[in-house]
C-alpha positions as a LaTeX table, in Angstrom:
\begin{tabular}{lrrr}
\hline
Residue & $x$ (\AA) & $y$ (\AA) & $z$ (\AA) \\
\hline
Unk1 & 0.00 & 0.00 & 0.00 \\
Unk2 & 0.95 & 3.53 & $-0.88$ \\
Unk3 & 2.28 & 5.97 & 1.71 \\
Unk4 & $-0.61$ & 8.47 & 0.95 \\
Unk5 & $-2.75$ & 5.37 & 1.10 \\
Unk6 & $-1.09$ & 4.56 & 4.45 \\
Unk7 & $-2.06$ & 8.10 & 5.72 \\
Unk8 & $-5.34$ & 8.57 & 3.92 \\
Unk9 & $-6.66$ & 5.34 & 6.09 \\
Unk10 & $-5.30$ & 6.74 & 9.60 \\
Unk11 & $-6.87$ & 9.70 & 9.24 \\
Unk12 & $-9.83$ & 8.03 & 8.21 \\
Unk13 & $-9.31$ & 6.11 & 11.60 \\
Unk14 & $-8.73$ & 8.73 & 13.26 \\
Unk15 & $-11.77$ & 10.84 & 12.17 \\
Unk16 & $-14.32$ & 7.85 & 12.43 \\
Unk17 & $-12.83$ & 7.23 & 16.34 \\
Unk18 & $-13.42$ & 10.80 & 16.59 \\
Unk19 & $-16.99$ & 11.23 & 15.62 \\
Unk20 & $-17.93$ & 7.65 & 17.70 \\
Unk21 & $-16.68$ & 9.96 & 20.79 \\
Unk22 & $-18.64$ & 13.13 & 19.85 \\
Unk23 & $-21.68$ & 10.79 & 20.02 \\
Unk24 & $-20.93$ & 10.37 & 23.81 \\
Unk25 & $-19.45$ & 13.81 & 24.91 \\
Unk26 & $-18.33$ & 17.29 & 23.41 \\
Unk27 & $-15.29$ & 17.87 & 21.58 \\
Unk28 & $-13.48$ & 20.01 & 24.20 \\
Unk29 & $-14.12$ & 16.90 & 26.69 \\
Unk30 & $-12.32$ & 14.25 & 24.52 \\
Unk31 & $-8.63$ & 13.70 & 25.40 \\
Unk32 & $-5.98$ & 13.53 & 23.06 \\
Unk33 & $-4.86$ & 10.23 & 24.88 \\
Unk34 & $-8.04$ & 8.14 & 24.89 \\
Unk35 & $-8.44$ & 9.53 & 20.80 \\
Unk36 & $-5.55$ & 8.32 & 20.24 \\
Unk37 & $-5.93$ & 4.97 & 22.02 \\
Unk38 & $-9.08$ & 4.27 & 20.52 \\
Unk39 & $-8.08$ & 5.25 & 17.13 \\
Unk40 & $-4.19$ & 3.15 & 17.39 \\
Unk41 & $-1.94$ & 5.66 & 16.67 \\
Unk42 & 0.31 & 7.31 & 19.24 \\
Unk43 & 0.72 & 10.91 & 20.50 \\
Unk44 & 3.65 & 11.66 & 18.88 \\
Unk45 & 1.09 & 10.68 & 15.12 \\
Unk46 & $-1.37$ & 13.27 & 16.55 \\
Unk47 & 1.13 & 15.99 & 17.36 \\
Unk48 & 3.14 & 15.80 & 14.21 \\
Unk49 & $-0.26$ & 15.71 & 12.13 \\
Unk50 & $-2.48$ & 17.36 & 13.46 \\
Unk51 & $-3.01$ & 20.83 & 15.66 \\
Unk52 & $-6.28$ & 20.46 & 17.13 \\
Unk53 & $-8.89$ & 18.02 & 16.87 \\
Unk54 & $-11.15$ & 20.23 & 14.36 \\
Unk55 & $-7.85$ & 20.13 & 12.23 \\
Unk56 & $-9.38$ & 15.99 & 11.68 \\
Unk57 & $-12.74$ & 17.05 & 10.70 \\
Unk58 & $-11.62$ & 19.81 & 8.89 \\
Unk59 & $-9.36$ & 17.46 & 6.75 \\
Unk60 & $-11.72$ & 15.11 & 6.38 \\
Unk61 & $-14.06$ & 17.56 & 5.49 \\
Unk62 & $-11.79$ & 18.67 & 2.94 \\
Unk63 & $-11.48$ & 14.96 & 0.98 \\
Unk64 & $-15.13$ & 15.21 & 0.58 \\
Unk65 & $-15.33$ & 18.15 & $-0.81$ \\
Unk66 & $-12.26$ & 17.27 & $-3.23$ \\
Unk67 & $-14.41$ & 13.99 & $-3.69$ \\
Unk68 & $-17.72$ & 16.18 & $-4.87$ \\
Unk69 & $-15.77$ & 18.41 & $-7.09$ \\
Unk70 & $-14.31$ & 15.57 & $-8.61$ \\
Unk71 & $-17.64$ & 13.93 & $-9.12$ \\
Unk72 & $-19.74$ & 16.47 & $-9.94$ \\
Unk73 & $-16.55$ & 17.83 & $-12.72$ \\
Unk74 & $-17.01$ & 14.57 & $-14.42$ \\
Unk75 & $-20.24$ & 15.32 & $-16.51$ \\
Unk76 & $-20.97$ & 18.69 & $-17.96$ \\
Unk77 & $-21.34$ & 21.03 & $-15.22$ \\
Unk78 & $-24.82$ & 22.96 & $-14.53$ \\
Unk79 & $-26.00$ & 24.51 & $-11.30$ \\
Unk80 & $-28.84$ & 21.99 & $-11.02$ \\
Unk81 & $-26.43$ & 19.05 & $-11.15$ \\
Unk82 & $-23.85$ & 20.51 & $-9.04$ \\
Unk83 & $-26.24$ & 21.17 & $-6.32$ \\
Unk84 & $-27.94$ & 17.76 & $-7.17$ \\
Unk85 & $-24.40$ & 16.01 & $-6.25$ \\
Unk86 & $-24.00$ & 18.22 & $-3.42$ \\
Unk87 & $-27.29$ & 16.68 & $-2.17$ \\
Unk88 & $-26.38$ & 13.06 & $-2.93$ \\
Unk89 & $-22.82$ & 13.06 & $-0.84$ \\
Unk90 & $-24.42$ & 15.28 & 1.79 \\
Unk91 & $-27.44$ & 12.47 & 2.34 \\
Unk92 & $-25.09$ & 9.31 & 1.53 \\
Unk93 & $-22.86$ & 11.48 & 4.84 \\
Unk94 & $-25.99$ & 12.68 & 6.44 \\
Unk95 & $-24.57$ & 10.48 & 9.77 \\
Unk96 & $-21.39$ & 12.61 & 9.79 \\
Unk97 & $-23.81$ & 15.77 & 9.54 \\
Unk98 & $-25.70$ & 14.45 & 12.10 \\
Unk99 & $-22.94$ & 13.97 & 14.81 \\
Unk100 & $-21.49$ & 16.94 & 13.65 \\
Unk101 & $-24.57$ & 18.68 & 14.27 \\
Unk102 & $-25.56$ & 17.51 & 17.43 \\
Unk103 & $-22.23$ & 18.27 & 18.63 \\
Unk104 & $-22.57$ & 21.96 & 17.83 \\
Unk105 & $-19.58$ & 21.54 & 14.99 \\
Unk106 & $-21.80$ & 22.98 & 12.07 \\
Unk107 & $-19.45$ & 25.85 & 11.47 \\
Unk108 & $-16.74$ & 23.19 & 10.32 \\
Unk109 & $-19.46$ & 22.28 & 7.56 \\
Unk110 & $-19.71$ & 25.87 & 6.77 \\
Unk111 & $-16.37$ & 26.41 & 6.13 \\
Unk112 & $-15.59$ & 23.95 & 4.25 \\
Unk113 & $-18.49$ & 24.27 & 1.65 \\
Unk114 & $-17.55$ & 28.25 & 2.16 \\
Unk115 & $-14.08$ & 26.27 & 0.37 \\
Unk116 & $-15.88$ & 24.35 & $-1.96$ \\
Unk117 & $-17.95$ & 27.22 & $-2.93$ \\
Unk118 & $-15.16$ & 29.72 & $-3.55$ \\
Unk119 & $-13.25$ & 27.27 & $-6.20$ \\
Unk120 & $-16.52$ & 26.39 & $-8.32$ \\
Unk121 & $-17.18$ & 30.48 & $-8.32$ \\
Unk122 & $-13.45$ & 31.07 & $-9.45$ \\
Unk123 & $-13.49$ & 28.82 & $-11.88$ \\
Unk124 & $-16.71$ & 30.21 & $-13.34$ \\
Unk125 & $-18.04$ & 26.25 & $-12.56$ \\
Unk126 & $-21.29$ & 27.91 & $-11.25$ \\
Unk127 & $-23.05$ & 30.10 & $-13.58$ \\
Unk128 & $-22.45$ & 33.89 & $-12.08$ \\
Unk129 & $-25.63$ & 36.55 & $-12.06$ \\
Unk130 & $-25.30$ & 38.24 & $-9.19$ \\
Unk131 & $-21.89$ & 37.99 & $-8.45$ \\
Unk132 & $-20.73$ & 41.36 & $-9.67$ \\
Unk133 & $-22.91$ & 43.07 & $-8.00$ \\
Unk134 & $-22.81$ & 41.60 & $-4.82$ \\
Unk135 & $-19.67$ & 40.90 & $-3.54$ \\
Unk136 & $-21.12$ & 38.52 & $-0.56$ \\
Unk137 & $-22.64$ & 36.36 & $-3.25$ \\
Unk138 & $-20.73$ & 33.64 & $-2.98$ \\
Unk139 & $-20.75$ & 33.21 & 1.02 \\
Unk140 & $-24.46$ & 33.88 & 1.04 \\
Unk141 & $-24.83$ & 31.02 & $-1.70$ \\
Unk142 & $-22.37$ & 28.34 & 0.35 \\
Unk143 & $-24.14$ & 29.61 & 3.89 \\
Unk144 & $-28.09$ & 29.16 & 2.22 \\
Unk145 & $-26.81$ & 25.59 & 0.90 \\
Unk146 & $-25.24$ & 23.97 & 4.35 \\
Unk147 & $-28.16$ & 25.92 & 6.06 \\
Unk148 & $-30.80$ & 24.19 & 3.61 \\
Unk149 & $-28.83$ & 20.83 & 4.07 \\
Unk150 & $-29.02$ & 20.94 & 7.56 \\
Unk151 & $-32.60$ & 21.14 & 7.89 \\
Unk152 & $-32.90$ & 18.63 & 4.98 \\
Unk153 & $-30.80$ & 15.90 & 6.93 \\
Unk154 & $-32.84$ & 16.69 & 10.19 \\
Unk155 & $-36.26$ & 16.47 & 8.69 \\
Unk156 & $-34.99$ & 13.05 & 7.47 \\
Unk157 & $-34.05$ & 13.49 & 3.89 \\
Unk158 & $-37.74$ & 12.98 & 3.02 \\
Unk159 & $-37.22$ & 14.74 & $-0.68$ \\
Unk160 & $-34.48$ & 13.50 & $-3.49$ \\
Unk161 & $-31.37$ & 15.02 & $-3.95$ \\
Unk162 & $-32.36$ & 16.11 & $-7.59$ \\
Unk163 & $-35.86$ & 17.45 & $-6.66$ \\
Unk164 & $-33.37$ & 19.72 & $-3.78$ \\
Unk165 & $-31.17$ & 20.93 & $-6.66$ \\
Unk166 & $-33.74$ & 21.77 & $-8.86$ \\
Unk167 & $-35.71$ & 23.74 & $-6.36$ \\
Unk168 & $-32.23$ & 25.65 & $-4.77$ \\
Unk169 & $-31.68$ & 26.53 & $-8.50$ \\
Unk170 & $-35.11$ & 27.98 & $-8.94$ \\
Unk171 & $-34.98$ & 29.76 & $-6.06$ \\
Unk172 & $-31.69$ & 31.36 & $-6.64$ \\
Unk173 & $-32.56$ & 32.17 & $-10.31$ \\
Unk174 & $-35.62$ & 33.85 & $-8.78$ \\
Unk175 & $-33.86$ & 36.42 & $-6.71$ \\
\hline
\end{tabular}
């Protein structure tokens, strides 16, 4: 196995230990030492890799939303179907969202879409209108989406990713 393999699956480790502990108490409660225990890497991994534990979420964060830009880049790119991918990772993930949610970690969600957001907007991947005009566009756009996702994953997902896309897109071309 590669290296970055190697390191891809500890933090993987690492972040799924992680969010099994936020189930049970809050983030500033959970020792370095029993996340590391639990997780099988020592200290000295943690303190080399990592400076806090947000820094895991946050990285992890940051695969998925390399892993939705890569998937939704594959086709030919329109709002509705990048929105309508955003959807389908966000509900296949909706138990990371969850824990993440319930343990008051939602900004780390907003910032990383706020990440996600920025590239597709830079490289003109989502359609501008009212970009020039407004030059909070783009954070309102990435804050409404998580927002909208957040409600969808705690009302249980009910409607399909594509139906959510479609509607977001509506809405937006509305304003």
């Amino acid at each position: 196995m590669a290296q970055n393999q190697r390191s891809l699956n500890k933090l993987k480790d690492v972040f799924n230990i992680l969010l099994k502990m936020l189930k049970q108490q809050p983030l500033d409660s959970i020792s370095i030492t029993d996340l590391c225990q639990q997780a099988g890497v020592s200290r000295t991994y943690y303190y080399k890799n990592f400076n806090s534990k947000e820094e895991i979420i946050i990285r992890e964060l940051a695969i998925k939303g390399t892993e939705y830009l890569r998937s939704a880049l594959r086709q030919d790119t329109n709002n509705i179907m990048l929105f309508t991918k955003y959807f389908e990772i966000t509900k296949r993930d909706r138990q990371i969202w969850l824990i993440l949610i319930g343990a008051n970690q939602e900004y780390l969600l907003f910032q990383q879409f706020s990440d996600v957001t920025d590239y597709l907007f830079h490289n003109q991947l989502i359609n501008p209108t009212q970009t020039n005009s407004f030059p909070y566009w783009k954070k309102m756009v990435a804050g409404a989406l998580v927002n909208v996702a957040i409600e969808w994953i705690k009302g249980g997902c009910v409607e399909e990713p594509a139906y959510m896309g479609k509607q977001l897109v509506d809405y937006l071309r509305s304003w």
